[in-house]
C-alpha positions as CSV (number, residue, x, y, z in Angstrom):
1,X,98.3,69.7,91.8
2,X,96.4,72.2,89.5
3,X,99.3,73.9,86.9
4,X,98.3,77.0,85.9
5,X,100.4,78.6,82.7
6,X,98.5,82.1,82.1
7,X,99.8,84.9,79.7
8,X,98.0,87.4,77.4
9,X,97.3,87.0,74.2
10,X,100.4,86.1,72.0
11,X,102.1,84.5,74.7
12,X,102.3,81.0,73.0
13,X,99.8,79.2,75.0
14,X,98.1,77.3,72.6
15,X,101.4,76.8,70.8
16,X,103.1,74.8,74.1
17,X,100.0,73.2,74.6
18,X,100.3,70.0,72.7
19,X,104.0,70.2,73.5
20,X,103.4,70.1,77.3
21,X,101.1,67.1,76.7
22,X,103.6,65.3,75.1
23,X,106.5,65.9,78.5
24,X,104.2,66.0,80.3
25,X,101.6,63.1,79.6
26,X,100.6,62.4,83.6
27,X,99.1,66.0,83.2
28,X,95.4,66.5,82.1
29,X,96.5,69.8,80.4
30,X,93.3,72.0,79.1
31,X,92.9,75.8,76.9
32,X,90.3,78.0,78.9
33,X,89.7,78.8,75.6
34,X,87.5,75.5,75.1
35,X,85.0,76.5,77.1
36,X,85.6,80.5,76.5
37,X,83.6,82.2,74.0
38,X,84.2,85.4,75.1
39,X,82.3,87.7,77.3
40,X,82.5,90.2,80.5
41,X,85.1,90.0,83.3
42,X,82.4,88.3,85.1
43,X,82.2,85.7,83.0
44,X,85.3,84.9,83.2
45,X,85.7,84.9,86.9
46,X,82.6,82.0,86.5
47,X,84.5,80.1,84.1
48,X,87.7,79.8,86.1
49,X,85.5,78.7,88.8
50,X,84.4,76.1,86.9
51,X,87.7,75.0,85.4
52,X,88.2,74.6,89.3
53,X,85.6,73.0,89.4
54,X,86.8,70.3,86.8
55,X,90.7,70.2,88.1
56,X,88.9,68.8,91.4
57,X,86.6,66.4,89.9
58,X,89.3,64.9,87.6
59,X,92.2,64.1,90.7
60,X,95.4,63.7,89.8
61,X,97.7,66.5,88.3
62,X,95.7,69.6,86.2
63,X,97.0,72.2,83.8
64,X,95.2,74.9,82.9
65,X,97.0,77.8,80.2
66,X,94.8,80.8,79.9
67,X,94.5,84.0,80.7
68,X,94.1,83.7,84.5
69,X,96.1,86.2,86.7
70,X,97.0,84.7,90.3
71,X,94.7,86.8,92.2
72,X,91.9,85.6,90.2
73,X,92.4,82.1,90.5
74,X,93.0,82.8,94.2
75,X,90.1,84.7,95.0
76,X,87.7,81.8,92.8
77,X,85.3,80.1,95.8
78,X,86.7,76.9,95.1
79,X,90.5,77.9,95.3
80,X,91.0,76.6,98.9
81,X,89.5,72.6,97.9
82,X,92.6,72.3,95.5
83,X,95.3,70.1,96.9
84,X,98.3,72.9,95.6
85,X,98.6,75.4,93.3
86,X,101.5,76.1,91.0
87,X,101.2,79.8,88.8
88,X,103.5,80.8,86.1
89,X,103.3,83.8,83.9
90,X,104.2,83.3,79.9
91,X,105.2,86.2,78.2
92,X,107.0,88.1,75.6
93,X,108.5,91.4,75.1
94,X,105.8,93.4,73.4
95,X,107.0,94.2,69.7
96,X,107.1,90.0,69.4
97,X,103.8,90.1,71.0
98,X,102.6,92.6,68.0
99,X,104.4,90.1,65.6
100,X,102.5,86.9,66.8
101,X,98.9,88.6,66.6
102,X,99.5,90.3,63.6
103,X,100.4,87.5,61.8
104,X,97.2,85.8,63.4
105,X,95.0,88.2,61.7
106,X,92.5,88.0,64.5
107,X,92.4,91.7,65.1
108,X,93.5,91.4,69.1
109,X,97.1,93.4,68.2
110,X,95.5,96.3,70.1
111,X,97.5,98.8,72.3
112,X,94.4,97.5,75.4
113,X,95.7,93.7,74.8
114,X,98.8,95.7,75.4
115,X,98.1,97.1,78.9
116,X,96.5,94.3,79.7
117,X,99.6,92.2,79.8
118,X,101.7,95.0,81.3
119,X,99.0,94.8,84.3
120,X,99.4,90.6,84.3
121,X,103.5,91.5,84.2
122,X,103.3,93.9,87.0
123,X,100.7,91.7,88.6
124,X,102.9,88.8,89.1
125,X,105.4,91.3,91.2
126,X,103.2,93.3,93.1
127,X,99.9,91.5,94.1
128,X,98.7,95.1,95.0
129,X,98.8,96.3,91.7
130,X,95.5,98.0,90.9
131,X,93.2,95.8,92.3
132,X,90.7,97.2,90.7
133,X,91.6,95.7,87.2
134,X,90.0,92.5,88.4
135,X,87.4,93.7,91.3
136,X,86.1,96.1,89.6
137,X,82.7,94.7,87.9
138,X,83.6,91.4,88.9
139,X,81.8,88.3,89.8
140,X,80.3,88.5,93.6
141,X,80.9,85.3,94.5
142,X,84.9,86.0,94.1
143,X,86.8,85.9,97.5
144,X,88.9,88.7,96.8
145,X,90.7,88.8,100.8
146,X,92.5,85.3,99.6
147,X,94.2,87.3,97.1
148,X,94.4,91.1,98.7
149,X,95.5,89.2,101.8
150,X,97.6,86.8,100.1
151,X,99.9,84.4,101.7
152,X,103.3,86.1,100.8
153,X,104.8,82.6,99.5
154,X,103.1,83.2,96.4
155,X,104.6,86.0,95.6
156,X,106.6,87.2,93.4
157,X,104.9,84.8,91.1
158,X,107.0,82.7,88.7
159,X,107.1,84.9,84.9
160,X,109.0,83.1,81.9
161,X,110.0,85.5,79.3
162,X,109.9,83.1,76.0
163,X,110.9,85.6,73.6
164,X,114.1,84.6,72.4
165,X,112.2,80.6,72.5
166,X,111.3,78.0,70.4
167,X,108.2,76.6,71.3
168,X,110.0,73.3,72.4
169,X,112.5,75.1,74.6
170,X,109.6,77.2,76.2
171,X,107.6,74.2,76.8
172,X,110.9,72.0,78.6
173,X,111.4,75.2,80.4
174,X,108.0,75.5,81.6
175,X,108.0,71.9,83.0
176,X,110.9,72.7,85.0
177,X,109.0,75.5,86.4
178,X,106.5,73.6,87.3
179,X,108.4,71.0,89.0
């Protein structure tokens, strides 16, 4: 089973992470962020493909936290070779969102870091939502029918609003989620 916790910036991601190692030990949990340094939508599309990549070569259980939207990681070539899939949005209500970046100091509390999690919100509704957020530019070797002809099962995707959370409570709630 490859886990996949995605979320914009400011979620909490990287703040579960070691938590959801800890409950959840038989998981080889990974940060896209180790192997991201940044770069064009195309280069992310390639680097989800080869966390894919990875999850299969490692069997057992995978989880994956990033920012990876479910069409994406649908539409990667390798999608289909995965034994299951399980998706699940983290987020926050915006103002905490401003909170947690600003307090980071990394600059990323930006009204497009904004929209861009209001797309991954609607996203994770409506796998129609402006396609074009993801196609546009992207990578050519992305399958883009798997998700634009998705199976409906997948949707509404799974979203867990961890405002009003501790990290610990997020992360216990996020294994239940995950089964």
């Amino acid at each position: 089973m490859f886990y996949v916790i995605s979320g914009a910036s400011g979620a909490g991601k990287s703040t579960v992470l070691p938590l959801l190692r800890r409950f959840r030990p038989d998981v080889q949990w990974h940060d896209f962020d180790e192997r991201w340094t940044g770069g064009s939508k195309r280069e992310r599309q390639q680097l989800t493909e080869d966390w894919i990549q990875t999850a299969l070569g490692a069997g057992g259980y995978f989880g994956l936290l990033g920012q990876c939207p479910l069409g994406e990681m649908l539409a990667a070539p390798s999608a289909p070779r995965l034994a299951g899939m399980s998706h699940l949005l983290l987020d926050v209500d915006d103002v905490e969102r401003i909170r947690r970046l600003r307090e980071r100091g990394d600059g990323q509390a930006t009204q497009d870091l904004l929209n861009w999690a209001a797309w991954l919100r609607a996203h994770q509704t409506f796998p129609d939502w402006q396609p074009d957020v993801l196609t546009e530019g992207a990578w050519t070797e992305m399958r883009w029918d798997r998700w634009l002809e998705h199976d409906t099962a997948l949707w509404p995707g799974r979203t867990l609003n961890a405002t009003d959370l501790t990290p610990q409570e997020t992360a216990l709630q996020i294994v239940t989620m995950l089964g």
